[in-house]
N, C-alpha and C positions, 0 to 999 in steps of 0.2 A: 465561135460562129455568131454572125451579126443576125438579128431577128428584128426586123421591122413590124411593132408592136401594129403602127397604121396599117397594114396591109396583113396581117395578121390574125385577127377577131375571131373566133369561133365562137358562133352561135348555131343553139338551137332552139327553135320557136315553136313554137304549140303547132302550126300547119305541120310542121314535122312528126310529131308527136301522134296527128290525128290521121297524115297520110299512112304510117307505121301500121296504125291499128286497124287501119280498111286494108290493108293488100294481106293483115292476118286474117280478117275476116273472111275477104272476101274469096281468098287465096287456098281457105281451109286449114289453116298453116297453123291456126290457134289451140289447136289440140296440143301441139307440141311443144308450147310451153308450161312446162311445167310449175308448181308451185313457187319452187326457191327461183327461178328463173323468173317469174313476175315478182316474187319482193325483191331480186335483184335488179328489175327491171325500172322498180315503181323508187328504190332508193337511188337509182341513176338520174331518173328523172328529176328527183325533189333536191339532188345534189348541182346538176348539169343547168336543170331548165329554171332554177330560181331564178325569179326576175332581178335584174340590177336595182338598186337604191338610184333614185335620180336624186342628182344634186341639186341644190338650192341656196338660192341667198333672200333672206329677208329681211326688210330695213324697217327700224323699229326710230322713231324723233321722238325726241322726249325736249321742253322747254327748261332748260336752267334758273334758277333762283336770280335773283337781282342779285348782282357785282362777281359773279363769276365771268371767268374766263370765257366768251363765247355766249353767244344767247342758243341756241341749241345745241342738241348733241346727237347725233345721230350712231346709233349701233347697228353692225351690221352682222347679223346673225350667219354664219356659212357653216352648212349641213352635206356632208357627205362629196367633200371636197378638199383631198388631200394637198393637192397643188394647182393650182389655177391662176385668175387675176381677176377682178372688179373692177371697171370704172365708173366711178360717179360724175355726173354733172352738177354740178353747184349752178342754182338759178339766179338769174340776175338779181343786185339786190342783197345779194350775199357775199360775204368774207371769208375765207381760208384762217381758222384761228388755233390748227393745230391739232392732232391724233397721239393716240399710245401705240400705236401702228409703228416696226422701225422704220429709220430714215433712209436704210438702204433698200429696202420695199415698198419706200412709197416715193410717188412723184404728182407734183402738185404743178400745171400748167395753165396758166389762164382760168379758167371755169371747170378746169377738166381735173380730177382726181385720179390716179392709177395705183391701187393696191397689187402685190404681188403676193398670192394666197399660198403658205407652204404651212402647213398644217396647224393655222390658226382656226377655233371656232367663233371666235368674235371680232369684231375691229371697232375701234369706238373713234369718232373723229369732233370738231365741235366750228361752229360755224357763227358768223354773226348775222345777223341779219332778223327781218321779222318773224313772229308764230309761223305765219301762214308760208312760209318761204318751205317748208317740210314737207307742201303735199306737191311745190314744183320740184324737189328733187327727180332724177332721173339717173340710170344704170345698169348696166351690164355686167354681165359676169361669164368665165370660160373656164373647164375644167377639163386642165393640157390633158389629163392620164386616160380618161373619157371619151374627151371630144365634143363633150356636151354644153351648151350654153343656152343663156336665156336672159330674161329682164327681171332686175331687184324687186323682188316687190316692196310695196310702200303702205305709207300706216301713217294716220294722220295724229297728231299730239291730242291727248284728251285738257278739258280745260282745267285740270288740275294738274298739270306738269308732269305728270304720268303717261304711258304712253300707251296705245291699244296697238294688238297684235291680233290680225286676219292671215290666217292659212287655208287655204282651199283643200280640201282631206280630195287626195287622188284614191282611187282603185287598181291600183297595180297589181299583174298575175292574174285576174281573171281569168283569161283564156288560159294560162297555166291549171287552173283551179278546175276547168271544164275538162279539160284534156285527161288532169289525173281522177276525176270524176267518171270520165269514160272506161277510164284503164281498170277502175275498182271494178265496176259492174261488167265489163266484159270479163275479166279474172274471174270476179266473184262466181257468175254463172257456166263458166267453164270446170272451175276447180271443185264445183257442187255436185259435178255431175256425178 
């Protein structure tokens, strides 16, 4: 039997969660769950409702030493991304001077890069052109098994040939976090009684 993974998705979202717990409330229904039935209920949830890992790419430019191959190098960090794809733009100004990336996964057109992402966590590519040529990179990336996509982020070379790395720290699960917050104290003060 064929299953169309796109068409497919089952989720559940904390409105779900919190609509659940008002028609127990409100409904008088709450008595009638009992103890094992709320730790069965609260390990359904922390199994069902964990929130997904969003995936991510982050691009790290680092400047190469004098007489190597390329004046920069750019790495490109992929986090929770089994199969996807990347493209980079190379800004003008710049030269294409070769990756550890294979050659059946990569395709190199004009200014334009295309990485094919099958369970790689880094890709490292090298490029010629000025320092400053690292903060016009530009890219995309897509994560086929997902569906999710977004823009590489970027990091500019420090002036020691080193490279700084900025991540912006998300909060993911919150509303998961409220929801099984709710579940505790309503449990709690039922099963006390």
């Amino acid at each position: 039997m064929f299953v169309n993974t796109q068409l497919f998705k089952p989720k559940i979202c904390p409105e779900f969660v919190t609509q659940t717990i008002k028609y127990l409330i409100q409904n008088d229904k709450i008595h009638e769950v009992t103890p094992n039935r709320a730790l069965l209920l609260c390990i359904l949830v922390f199994v069902l409702v964990a929130p997904a890992t969003a995936g991510s790419v982050e691009r790290t430019v680092a400047q190469l030493p004098e007489g190597a191959v390329g004046d920069l190098e750019v790495t490109l960090t992929v986090t929770d991304i089994p199969v996807g794809g990347i493209v980079e733009t190379i800004p003008d100004g710049c030269t294409w001077a070769g990756c550890d990336h294979p050659d059946d996964r990569t395709r190199v057109s004009n200014r334009t890069v295309a990485f094919a992402v099958i369970g790689e966590e880094t890709i490292r590519y090298r490029l010629q052109g000025p320092p400053e040529a690292g903060v016009a990179l530009a890219g995309t990336w897509e994560g086929l098994l997902t569906g999710e996509s977004g823009v590489v982020g970027s990091d500019e070379p420090r002036d020691s040939g080193q490279a700084t790395q900025t991540t912006v720290p998300g909060t993911p699960g919150f509303g998961y976090a409220a929801a099984l917050a709710a579940l505790a104290v309503v449990f709690g003060r039922r099963c006390g009684r």
